[in-house]
N, C-alpha and C positions, 0 to 999 in steps of 0.2 A: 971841575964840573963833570966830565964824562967820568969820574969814580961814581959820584952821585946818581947819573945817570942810569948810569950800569947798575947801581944798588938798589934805582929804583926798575928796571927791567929785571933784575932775581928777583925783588919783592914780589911784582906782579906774574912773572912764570910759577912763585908758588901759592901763591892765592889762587891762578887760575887750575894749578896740580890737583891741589887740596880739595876745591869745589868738584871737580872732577871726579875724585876719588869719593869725596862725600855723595853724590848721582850716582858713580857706579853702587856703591854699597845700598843706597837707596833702593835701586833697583833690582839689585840681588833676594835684596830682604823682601821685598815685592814679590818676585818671581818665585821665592824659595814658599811663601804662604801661599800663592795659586797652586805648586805644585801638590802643597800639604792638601787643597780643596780635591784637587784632583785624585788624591789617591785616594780618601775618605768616599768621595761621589763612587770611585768604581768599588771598592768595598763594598759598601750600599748595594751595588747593582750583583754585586759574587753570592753575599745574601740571597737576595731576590732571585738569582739565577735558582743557588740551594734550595730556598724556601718550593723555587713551579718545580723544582727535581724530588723532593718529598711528597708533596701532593700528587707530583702521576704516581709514582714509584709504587705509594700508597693506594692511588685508587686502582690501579693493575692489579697491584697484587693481593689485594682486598680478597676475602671471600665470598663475600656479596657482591665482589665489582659489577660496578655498570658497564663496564667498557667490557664488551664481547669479543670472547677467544680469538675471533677471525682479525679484531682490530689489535688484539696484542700483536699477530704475528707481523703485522705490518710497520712495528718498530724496528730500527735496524740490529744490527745483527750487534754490534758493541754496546748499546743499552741495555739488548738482552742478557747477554754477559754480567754486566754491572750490576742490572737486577739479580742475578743469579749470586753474584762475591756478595753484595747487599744481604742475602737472605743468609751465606753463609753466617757472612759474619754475625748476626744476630743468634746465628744459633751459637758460635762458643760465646758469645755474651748471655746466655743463657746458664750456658754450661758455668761460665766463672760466675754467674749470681748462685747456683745452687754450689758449687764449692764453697763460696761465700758462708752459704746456709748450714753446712756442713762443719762448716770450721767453728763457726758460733755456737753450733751446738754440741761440740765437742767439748 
């Protein structure tokens, strides 16, 4: 009887393993799609951050801006900057559309 016993005490240490293992994995696969939400919501929000950085960017440095000289200066001194790399780099993006233009016409 205690072989029995015994056989029937392994059976039950691995039913209770098994289940175990099935909850943790449960749980993984759980955590690992909250984590998937999470990184999609802050995405979303890196967007939105880009999108309100386009719209000042753009209403600054408008030619018609609304926003008055006195209130540009009151931006800090590192947006100024970035507006400034910003304008560069549109200009060689300029420069490579008219090479562009150049080449096709060639």
């Amino acid at each position: 009887m205690a072989f029995l016993d015994k056989l029937k005490e392994t059976g039950n240490t691995l039913k209770d393993t098994g289940a175990s293992v099935v909850a943790k994995g449960s749980e993984t696969v759980a955590v690992t799609k909250l984590k998937g939400k999470i990184v999609n919501e802050n995405k979303a929000i890196d967007g939105i951050y880009a999108a309100i950085g386009k719209t000042v960017f753009e209403k600054c440095t408008a030619d018609d801006s609304e926003i008055p000289e006195q209130a540009k200066a009151y931006l800090p001194e590192d947006v100024q900057k970035q507006f400034d790399e910003i304008k560069e780099r549109q200009e060689k993006i300029a420069g490579f559309e008219a090479e562009i233009e150049q080449v096709k016409n060639n």
